[in-house]
Backbone as CSV, one residue per row, in Angstrom:
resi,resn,N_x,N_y,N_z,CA_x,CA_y,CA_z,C_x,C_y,C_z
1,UNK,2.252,-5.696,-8.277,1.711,-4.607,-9.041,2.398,-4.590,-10.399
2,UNK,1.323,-4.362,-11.247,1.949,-4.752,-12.862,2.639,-3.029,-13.346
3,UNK,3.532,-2.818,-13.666,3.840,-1.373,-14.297,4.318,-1.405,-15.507
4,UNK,3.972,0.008,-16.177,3.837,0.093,-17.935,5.572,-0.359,-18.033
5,UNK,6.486,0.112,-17.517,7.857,-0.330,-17.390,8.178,-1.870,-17.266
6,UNK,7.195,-2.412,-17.335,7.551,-4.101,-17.044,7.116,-4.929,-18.221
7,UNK,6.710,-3.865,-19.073,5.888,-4.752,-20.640,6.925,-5.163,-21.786
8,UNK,7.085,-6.315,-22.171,7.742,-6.230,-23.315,8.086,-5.442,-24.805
9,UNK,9.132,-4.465,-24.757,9.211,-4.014,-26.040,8.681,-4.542,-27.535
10,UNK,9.804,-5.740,-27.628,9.725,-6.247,-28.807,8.244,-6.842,-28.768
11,UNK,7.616,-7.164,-28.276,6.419,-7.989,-28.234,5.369,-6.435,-28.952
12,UNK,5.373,-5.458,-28.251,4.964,-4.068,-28.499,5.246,-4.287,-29.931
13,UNK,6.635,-3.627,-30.202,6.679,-3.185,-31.458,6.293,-4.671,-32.751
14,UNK,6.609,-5.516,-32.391,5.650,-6.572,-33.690,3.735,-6.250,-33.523
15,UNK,3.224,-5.451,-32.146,1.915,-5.641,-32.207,1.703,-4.420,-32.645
16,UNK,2.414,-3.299,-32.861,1.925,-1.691,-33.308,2.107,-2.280,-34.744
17,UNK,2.981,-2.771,-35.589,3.013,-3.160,-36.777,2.225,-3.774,-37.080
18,UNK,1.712,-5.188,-36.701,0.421,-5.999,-37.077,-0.570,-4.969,-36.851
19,UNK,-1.211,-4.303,-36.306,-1.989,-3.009,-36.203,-2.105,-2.331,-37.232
20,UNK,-1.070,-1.673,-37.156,-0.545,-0.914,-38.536,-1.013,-1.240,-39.932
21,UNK,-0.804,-2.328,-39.852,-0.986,-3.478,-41.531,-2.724,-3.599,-41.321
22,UNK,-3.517,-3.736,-40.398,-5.057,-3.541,-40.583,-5.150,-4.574,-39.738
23,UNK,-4.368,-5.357,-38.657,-4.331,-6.547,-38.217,-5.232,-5.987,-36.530
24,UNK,-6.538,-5.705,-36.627,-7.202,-5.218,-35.209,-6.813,-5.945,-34.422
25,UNK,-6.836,-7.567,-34.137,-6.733,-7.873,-33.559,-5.270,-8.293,-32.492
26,UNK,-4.514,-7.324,-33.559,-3.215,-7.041,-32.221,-3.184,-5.793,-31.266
27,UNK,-4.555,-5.103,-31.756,-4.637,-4.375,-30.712,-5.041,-4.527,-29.139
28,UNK,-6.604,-5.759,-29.549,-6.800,-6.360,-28.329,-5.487,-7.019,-27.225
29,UNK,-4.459,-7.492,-28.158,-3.670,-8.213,-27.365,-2.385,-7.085,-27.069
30,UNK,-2.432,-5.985,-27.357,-2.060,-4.412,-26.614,-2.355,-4.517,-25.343
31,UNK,-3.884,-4.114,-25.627,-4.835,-3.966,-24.290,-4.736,-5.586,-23.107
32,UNK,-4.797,-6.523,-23.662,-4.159,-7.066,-22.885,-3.049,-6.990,-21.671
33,UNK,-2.056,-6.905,-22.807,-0.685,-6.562,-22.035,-0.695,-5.479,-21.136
34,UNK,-1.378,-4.194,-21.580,-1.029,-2.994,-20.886,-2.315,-2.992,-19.749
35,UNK,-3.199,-3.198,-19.792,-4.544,-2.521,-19.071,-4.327,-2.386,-17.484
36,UNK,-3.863,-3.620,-17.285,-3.384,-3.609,-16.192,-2.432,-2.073,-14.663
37,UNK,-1.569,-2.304,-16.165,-0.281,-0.896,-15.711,-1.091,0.584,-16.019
38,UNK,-1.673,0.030,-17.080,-2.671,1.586,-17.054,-3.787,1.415,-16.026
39,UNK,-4.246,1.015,-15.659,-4.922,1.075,-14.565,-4.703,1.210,-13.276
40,UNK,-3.327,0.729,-13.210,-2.433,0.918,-11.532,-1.799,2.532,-11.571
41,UNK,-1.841,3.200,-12.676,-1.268,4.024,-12.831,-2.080,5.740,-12.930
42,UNK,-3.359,4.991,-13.498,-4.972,6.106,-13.487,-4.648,5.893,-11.792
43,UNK,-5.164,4.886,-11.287,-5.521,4.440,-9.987,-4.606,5.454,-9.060
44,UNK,-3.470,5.331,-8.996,-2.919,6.279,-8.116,-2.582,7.493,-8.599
45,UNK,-2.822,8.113,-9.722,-2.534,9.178,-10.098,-3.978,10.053,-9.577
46,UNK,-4.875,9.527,-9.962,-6.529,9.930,-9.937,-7.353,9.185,-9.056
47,UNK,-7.208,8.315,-8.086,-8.086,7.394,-7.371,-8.895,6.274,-8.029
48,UNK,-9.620,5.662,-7.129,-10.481,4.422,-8.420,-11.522,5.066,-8.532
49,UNK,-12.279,5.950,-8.269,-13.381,6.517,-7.951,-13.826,6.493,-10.158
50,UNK,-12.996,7.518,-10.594,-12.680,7.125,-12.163,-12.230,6.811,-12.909
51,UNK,-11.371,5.799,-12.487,-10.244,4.699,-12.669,-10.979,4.461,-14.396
52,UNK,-12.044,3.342,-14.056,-12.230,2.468,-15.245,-12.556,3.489,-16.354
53,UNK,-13.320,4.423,-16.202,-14.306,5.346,-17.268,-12.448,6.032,-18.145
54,UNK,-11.475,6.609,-17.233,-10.483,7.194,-17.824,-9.567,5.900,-18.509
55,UNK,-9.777,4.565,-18.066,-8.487,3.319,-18.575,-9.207,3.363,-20.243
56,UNK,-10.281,3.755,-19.818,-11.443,3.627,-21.641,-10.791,4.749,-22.348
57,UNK,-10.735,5.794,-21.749,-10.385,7.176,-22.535,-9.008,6.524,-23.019
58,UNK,-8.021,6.133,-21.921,-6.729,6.074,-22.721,-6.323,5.029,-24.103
59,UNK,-7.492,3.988,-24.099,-7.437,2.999,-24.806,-8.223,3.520,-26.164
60,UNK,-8.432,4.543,-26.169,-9.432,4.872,-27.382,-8.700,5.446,-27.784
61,UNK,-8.168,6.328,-27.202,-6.674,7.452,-27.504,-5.921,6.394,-28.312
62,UNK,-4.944,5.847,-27.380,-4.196,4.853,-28.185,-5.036,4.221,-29.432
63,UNK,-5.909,3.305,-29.780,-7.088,2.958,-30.472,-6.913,3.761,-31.930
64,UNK,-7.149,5.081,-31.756,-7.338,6.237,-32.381,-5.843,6.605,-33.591
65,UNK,-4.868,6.865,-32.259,-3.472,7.291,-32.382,-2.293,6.546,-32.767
66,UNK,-2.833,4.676,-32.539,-1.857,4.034,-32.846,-1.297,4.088,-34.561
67,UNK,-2.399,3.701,-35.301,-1.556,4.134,-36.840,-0.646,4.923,-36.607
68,UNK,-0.286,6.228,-36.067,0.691,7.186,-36.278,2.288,7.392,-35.168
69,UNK,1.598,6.297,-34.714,3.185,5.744,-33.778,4.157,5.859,-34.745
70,UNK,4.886,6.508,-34.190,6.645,6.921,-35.289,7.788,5.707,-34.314
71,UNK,7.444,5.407,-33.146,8.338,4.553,-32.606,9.680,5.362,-32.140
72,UNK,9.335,6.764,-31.946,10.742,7.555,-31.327,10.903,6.977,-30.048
73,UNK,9.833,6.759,-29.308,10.174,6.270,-28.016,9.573,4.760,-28.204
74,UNK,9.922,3.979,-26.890,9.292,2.903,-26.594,7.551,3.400,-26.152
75,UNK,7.026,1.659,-26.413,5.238,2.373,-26.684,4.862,2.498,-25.155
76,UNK,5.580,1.698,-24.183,5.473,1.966,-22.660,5.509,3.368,-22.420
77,UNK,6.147,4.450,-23.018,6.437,5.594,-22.702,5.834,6.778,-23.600
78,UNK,5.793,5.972,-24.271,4.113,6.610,-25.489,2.900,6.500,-24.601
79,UNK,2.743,5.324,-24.162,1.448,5.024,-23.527,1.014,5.662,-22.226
80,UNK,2.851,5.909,-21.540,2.405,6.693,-20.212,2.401,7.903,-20.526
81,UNK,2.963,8.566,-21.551,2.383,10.186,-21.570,0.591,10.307,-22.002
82,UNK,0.372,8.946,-22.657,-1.280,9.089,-22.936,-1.712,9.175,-22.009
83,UNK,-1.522,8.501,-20.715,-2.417,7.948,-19.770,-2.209,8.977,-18.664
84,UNK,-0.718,9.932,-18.595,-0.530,11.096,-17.663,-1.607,12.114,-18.578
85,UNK,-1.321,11.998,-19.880,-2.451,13.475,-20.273,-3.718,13.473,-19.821
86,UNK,-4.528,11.706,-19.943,-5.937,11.933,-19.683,-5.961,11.669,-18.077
87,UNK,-5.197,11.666,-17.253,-5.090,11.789,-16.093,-4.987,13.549,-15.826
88,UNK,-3.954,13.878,-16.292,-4.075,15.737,-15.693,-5.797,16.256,-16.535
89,UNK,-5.553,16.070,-17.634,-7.048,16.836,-18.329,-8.035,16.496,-17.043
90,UNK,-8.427,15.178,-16.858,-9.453,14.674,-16.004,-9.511,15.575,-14.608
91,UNK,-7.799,15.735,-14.376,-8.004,16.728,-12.833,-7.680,17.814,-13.311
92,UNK,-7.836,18.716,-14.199,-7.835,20.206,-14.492,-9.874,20.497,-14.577
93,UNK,-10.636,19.397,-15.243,-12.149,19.276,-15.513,-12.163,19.358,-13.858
94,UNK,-12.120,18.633,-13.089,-12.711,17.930,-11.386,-12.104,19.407,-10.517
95,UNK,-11.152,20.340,-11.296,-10.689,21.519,-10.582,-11.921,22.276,-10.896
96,UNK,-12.051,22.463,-12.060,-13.298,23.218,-12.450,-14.570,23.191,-12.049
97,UNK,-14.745,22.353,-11.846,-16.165,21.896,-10.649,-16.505,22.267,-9.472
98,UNK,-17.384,22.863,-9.167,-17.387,23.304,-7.738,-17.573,22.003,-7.036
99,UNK,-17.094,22.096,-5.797,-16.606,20.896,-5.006,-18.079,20.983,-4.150
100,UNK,-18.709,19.307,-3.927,-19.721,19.340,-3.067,-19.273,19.070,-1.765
101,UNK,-18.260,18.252,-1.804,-17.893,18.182,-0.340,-16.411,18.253,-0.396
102,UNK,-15.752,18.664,1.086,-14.542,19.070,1.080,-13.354,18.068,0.820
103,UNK,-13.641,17.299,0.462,-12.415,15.851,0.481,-11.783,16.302,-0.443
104,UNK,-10.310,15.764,-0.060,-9.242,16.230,-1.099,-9.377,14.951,-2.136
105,UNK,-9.082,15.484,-3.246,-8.873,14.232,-4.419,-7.655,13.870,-4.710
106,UNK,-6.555,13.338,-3.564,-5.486,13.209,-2.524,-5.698,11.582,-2.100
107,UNK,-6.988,11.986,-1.183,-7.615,11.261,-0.422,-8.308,9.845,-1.240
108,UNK,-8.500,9.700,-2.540,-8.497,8.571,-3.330,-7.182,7.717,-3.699
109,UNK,-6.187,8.150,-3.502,-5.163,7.345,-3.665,-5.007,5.780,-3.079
110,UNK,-4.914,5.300,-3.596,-5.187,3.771,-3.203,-3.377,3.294,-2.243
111,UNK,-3.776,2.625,-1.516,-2.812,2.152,-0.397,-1.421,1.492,-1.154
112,UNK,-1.325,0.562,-1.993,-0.767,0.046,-2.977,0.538,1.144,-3.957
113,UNK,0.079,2.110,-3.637,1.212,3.357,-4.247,2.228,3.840,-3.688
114,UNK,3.160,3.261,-2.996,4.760,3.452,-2.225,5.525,2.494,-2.959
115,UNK,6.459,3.376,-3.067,7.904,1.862,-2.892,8.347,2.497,-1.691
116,UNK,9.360,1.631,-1.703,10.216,1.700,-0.668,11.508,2.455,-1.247
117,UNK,11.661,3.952,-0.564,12.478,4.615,-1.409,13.452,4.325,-0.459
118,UNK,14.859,4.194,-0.925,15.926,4.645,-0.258,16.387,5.688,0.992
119,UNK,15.918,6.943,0.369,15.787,7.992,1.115,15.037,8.115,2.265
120,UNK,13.897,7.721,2.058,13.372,8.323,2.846,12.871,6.357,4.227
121,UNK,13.968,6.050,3.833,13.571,4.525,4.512,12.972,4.591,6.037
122,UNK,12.889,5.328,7.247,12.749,5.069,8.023,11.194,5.600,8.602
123,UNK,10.794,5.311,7.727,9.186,6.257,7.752,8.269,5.454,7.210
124,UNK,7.290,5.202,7.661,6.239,4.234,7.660,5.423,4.758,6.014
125,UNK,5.133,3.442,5.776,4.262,3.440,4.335,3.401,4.943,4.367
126,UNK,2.335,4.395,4.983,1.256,5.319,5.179,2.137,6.929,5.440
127,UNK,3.338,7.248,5.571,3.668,8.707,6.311,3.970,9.223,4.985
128,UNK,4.536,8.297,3.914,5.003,8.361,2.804,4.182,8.980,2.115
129,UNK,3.391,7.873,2.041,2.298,7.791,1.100,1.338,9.314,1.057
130,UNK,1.485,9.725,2.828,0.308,11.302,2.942,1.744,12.157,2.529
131,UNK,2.507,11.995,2.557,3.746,13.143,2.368,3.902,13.564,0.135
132,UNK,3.601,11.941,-0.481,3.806,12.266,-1.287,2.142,12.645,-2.095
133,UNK,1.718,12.487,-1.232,0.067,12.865,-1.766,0.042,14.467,-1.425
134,UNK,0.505,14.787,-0.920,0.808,16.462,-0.681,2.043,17.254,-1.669
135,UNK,2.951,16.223,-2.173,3.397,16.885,-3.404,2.119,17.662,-4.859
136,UNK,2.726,18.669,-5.074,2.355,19.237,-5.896,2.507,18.305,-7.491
137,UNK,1.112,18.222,-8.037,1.001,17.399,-8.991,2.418,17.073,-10.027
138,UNK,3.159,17.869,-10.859,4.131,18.063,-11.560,5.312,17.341,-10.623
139,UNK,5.573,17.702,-9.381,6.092,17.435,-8.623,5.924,15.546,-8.437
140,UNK,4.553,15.245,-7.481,4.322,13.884,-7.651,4.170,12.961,-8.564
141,UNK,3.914,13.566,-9.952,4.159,13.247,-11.224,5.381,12.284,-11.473
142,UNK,6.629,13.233,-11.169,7.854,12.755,-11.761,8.818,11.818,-10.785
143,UNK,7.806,12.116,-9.431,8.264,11.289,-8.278,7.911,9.461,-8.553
144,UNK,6.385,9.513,-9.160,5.988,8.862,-9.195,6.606,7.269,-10.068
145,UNK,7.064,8.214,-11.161,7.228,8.147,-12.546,9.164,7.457,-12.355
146,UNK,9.681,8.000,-11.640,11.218,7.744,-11.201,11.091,6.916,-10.651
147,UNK,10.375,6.916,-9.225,10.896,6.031,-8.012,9.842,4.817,-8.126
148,UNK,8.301,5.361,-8.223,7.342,3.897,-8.572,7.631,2.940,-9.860
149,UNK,7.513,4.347,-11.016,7.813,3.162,-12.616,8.735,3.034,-12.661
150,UNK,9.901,3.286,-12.159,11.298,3.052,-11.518,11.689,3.336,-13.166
151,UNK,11.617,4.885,-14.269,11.929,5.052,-14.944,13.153,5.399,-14.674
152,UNK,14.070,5.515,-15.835,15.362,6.551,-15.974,14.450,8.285,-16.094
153,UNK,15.448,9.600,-16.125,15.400,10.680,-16.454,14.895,10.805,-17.964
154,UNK,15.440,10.075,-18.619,15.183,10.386,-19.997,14.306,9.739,-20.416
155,UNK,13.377,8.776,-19.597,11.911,8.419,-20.049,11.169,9.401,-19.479
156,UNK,11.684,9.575,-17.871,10.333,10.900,-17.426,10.482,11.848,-18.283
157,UNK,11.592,12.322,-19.013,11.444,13.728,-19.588,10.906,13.822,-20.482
158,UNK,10.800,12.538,-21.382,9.859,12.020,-23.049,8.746,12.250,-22.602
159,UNK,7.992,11.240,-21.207,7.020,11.418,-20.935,6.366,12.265,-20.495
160,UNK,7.005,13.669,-19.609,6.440,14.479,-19.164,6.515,16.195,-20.252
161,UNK,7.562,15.535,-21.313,7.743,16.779,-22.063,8.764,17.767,-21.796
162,UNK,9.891,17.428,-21.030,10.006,18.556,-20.419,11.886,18.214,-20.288
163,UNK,12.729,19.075,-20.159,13.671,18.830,-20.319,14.830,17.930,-19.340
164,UNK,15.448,16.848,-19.580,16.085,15.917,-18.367,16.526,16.634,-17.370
165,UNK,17.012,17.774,-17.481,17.594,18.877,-16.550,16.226,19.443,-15.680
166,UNK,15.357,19.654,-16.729,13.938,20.199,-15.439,13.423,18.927,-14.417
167,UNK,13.891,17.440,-15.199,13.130,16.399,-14.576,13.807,16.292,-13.154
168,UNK,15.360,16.531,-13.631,16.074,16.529,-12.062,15.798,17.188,-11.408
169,UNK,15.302,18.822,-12.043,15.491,19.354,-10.664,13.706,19.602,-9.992
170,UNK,13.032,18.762,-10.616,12.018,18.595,-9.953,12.033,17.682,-9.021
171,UNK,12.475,16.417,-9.158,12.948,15.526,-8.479,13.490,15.665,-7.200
172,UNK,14.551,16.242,-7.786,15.025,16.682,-6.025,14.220,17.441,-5.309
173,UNK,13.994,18.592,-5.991,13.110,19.170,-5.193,12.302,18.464,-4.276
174,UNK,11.086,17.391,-5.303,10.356,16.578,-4.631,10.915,16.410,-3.131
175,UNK,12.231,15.154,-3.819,12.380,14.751,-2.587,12.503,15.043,-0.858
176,UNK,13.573,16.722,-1.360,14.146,17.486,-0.616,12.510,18.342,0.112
177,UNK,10.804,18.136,-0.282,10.248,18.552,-0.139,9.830,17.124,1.123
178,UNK,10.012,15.879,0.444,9.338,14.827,0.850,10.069,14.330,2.657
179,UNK,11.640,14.938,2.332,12.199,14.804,3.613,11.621,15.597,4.591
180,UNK,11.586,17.070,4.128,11.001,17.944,5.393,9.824,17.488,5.391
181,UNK,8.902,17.438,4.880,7.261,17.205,5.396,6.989,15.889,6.378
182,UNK,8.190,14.601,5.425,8.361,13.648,6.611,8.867,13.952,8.000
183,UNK,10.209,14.516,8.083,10.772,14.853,9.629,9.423,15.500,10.464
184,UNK,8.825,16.636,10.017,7.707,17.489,10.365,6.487,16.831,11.058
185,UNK,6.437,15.797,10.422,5.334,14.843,10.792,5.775,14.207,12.134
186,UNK,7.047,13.521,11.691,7.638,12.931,12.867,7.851,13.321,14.122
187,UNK,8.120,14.944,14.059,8.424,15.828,15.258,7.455,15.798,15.740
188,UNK,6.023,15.955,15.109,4.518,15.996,15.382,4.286,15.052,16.159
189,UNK,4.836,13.575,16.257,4.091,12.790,16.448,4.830,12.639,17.996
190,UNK,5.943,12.944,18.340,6.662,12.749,19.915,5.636,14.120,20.264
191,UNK,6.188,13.232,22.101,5.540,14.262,22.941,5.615,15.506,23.318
């Protein structure tokens, strides 16, 4: 699995500059590099169901927004707050909708979205996977964002806006949410 955390910086910052200078065609080779990680990243944030239609939104965004890259952060972390915004907007619109049928939009998460956390090691993919699909968005957000894009604190906090101190203590929380719902399950499942 390709993640926005695995892209070359320097390769980035010579292609936002050729950009910059009127050079389009370092944008294609952006989209290259990234489409991938943005797409693994729509994909489990939002399901594939509107995977491709939102990887377009974020690439137009960027498209749009790149001239005005200041380069405070790395563009991996530019790119994932683009791709978390048109990911929440997309599920604040799909909240607004009256629902035709009862399926959770949970339930699109593609199989491919676990690591293997430390913590919580003795618990099967799939227990994970429904435990952290029941985190509360903000919550699975920064879970996601730590333990999948295997960021530091101070990229989730660029990326999510929000202060390194709130990122921790969402985090734990998460986790400390992700242990009980796992044990819970587990108790569930003996006789």
């Amino acid at each position: 699995m390709i993640l926005l955390a695995d892209m070359p910086t320097g390769q980035d910052t010579d292609l936002v500059s050729r950009f910059k200078r009127g050079d389009t065609a370092a944008f294609d080779e952006l989209f290259a590099l990234h489409k991938d990680g943005v797409y693994s990243l729509v994909t489990r944030t939002v399901g594939p169901a509107a995977a491709e239609d939102l990887c377009q939104e974020v690439f137009v965004h960027l498209f749009r927004s790149l001239g005005g890259f200041r380069g405070d952060s790395s563009l991996q972390t530019w790119l994932y707050r683009i791709t978390m915004n048109v990911c929440v907007d997309h599920l604040r619109r799909k909240s607004r909708q009256p629902q035709t049928s009862p399926a959770s939009e949970t339930e699109d998460l593609p199989d491919d979205s676990l690591h293997p956390y430390n913590e919580v090691g003795r618990w099967t993919e799939s227990e994970i996977r429904q435990a952290i699909r029941a985190l509360p968005q903000a919550e699975r957000t920064v879970v996601e964002m730590r333990f999948i894009q295997d960021m530091s604190y101070k990229e989730v906090s660029r990326a999510v806006g929000a202060p390194v101190g709130t990122v921790k203590a969402r985090v734990h929380r998460a986790v400390a949410k992700l242990r009980d719902q796992l044990r819970t399950m587990q108790e569930g499942d003996k006789p």
